[in-house]
C-alpha positions in Angstrom: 54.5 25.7 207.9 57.6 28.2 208.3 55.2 30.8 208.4 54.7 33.0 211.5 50.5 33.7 211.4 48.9 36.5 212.9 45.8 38.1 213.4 43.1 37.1 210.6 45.2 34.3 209.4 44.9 32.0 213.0 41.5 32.6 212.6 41.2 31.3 209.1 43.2 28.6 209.6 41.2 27.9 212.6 38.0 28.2 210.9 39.4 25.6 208.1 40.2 23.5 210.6 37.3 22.8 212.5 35.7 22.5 208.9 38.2 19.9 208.2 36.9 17.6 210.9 33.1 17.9 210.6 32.9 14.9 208.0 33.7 12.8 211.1 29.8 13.7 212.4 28.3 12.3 209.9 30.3 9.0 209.8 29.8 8.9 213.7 26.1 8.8 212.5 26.3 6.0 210.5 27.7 3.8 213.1 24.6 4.8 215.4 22.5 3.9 212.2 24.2 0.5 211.4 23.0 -0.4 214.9 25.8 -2.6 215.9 28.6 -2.3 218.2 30.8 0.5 216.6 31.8 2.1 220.5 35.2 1.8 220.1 34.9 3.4 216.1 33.4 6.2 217.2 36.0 6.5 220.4 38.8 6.5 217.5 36.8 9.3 215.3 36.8 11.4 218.7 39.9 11.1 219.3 41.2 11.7 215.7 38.9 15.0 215.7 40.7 16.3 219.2 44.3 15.7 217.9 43.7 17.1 214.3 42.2 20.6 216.7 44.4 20.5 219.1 47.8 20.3 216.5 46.5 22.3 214.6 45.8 25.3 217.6 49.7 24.3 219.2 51.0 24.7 215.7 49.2 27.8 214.5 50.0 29.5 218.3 53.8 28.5 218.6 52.7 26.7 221.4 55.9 24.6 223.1 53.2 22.4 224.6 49.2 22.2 224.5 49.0 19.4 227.6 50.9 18.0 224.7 54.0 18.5 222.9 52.7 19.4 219.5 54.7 16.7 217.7 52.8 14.5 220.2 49.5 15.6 219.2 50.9 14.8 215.1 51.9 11.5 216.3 48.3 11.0 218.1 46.7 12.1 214.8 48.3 9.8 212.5 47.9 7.0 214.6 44.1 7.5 215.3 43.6 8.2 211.3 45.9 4.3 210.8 43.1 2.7 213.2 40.1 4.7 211.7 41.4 3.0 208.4 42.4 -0.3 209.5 39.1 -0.7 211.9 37.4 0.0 208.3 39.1 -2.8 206.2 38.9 -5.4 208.7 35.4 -4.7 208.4 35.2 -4.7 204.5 37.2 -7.4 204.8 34.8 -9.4 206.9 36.9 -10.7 209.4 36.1 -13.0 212.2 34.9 -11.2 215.3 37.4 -13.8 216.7 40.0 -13.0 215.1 39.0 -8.7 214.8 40.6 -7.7 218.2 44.0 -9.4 217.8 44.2 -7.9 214.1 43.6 -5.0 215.3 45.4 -4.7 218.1 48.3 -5.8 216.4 48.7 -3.4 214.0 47.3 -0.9 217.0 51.0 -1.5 218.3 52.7 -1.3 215.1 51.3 1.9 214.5 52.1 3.1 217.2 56.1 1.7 217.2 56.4 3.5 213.9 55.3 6.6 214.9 57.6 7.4 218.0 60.3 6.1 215.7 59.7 8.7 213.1 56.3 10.3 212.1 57.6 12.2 209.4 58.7 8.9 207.2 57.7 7.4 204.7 57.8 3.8 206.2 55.3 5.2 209.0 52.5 5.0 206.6 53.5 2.7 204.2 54.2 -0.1 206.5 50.2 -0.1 208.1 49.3 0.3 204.3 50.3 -2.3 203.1 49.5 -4.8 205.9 45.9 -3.8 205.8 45.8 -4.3 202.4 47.2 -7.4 202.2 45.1 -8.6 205.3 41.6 -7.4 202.9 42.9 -9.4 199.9 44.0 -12.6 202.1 40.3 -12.9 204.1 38.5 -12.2 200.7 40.7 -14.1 198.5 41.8 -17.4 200.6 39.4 -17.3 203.9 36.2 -16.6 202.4 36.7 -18.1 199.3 33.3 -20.5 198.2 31.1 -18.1 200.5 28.3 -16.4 199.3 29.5 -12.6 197.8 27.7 -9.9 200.2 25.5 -7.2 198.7 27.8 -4.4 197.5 27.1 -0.8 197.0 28.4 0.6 193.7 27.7 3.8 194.6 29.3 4.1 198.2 32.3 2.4 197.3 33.1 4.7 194.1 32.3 7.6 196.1 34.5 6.7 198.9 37.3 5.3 196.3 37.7 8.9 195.1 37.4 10.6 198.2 40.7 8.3 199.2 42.8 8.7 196.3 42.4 13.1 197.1 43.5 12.1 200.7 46.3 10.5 199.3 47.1 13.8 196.9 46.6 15.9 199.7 48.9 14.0 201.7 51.6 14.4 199.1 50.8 17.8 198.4 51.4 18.8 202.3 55.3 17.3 202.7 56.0 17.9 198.8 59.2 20.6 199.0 57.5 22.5 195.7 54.2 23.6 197.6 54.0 25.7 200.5 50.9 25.6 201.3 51.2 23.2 204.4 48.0 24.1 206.5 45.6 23.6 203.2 47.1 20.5 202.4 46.8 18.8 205.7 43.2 20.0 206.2 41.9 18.7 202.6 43.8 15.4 203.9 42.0 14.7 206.9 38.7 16.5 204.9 39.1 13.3 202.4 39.5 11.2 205.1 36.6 11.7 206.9 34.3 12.0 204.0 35.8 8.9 202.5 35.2 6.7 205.3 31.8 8.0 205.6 31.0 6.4 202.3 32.9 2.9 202.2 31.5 2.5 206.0 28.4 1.9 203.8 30.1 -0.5 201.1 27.6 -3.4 202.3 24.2 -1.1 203.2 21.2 -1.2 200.9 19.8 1.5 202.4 23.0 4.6 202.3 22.6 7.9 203.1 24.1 10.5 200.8 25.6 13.9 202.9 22.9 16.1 201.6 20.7 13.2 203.1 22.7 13.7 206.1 22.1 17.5 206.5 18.4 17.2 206.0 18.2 14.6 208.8 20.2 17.1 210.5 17.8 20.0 209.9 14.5 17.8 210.3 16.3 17.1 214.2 15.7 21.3 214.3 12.1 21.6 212.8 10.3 18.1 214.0 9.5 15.1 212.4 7.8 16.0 209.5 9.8 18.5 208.4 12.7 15.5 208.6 10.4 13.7 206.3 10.5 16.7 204.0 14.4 17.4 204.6 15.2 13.4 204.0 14.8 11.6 206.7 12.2 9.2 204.7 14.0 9.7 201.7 17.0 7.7 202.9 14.9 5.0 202.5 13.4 5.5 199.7 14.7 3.0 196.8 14.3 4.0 193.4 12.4 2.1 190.3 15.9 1.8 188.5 17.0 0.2 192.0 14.0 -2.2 191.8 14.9 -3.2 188.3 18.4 -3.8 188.8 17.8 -6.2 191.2 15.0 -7.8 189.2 17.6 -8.1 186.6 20.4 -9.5 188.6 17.8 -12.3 189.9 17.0 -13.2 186.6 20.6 -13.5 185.4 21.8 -15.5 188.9 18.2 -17.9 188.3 19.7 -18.2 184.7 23.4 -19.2 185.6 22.3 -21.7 188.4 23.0 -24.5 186.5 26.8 -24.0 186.2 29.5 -25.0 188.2 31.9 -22.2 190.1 29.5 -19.7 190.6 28.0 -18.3 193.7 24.6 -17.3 193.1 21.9 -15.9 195.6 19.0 -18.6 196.7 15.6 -17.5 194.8 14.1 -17.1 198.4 17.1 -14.6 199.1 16.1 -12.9 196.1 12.1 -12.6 196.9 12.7 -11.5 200.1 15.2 -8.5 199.0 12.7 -8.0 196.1 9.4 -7.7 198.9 12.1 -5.9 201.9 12.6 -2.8 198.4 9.1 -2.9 197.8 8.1 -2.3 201.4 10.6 0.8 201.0 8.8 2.0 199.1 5.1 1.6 200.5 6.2 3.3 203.4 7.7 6.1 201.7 4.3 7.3 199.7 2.6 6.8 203.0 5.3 8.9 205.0 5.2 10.7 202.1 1.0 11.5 202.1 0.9 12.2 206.0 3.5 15.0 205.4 
């Protein structure tokens, strides 16, 4: 960061940098797939995006002020990237629509308080960290306790798991005094960011799209509709024959454990009807499938 860039090298870092934001696209997709009220989610993704661009150009260009002071647009970015994740476990969480906006608000101000106190520390980042966590663990330990357990997917969460923890290392990596390779650091960051919120977002969706997926859908917006068949478009809702059997597995199991006492199991009608819902998938994908 001590650096003074010139020439090819504000252009690279340029280049990285838009490349570190594009994850957000997708995730903005998924919000506009999910169908359900995600405005103000997608408001926060914007607004992370601009700040990440708009320190990055202000840093990289010596620039005193971009609208901005630049430590203002670093301040903007980690508060938007807080909300992004607390917006996110509130929702893993399940929390109350009654009770989402004061949560969130909350620790909206918080965030914020910490920040114009001191970006740069540690208690910045810990402080939201910790209180999101412990609000996920209290509404799925103590408030939901003796509710039915949502559908989870194993794949989405595991995927977005490991894009976290790299955040995390990147995050280290960029203030650690051994490396000095600032600008990399920070972009891999928000990278992992946006790719890991792409995949928990879809923690509780049967029918996730994968970023190859996502491209394909992308391409088939280019070529027409049946080349977005061909690209994936269909194929995001295609569920496997392993998927089928799993779940024809877990029924069996849940019918089997019915009779004892503690256990949350799923009704059998619940279970015939996500059984019929998969098979459907899967009728409409040979026929989508033939017409192409």
């Amino acid at each position: 960061m001590q650096h003074d860039y010139q020439g090819l090298e504000r252009v690279l870092i340029l280049v990285l940098t838009l490349l570190s934001i594009l994850p957000y696209l997708p995730t903005a997709y998924i919000f506009a797939k999910q169908q359900k009220h995600k405005g103000n989610d997608i408001i926060i993704l914007l607004a992370l995006a601009i700040s990440q661009l708009m320190y990055k150009v202000s840093l990289t260009f010596k620039y005193d002020s971009l609208y901005l002071a630049t430590s203002s647009w670093r301040k903007l970015l980690n508060i938007f990237t807080q909300q992004a994740f607390t917006s996110l476990l509130l929702n893993l969480a399940r929390c109350p629509k009654h009770l989402h906006g004061y949560i969130f608000g909350s620790f909206f101000f918080l965030t914020i308080m910490l920040q114009e106190h001191n970006p740069l520390s540690a208690t910045a980042s810990l402080v939201p960290f910790l209180l999101n966590t412990l609000t996920f663990w209290y509404f799925h330990c103590f408030h939901h306790k003796g509710h039915r357990i949502p559908y989870v997917n194993t794949r989405t969460t595991i995927d977005g798991t490991l894009w976290y923890v790299l955040s995390i290392v990147a995050y280290v990596g960029a203030f650690h005094g051994l490396f000095d390779f600032y600008y990399f650091f920070q972009d891999m960051a928000v990278f992992s960011n946006g790719m890991s919120l792409f995949y928990t977002w879809q923690t509780y969706e049967k029918g996730d799209i994968s970023i190859s997926q996502y491209l394909g859908i992308v391409k088939g917006w280019y070529f027409g509709e049946e080349k977005a068949s061909e690209y994936g478009l269909v194929q995001s809702q295609k569920i496997s024959k392993e998927d089928l059997e799993r779940m024809r597995l877990k029924a069996q199991r849940k019918k089997n454990s019915q009779g004892k006492q503690g256990i949350i199991t799923w009704s059998d009608s619940d279970e015939e009807e996500r059984l019929t819902e998969a098979s459907s998938h899967n009728q409409s994908f040979t026929m989508s499938k033939q017409k192409v």
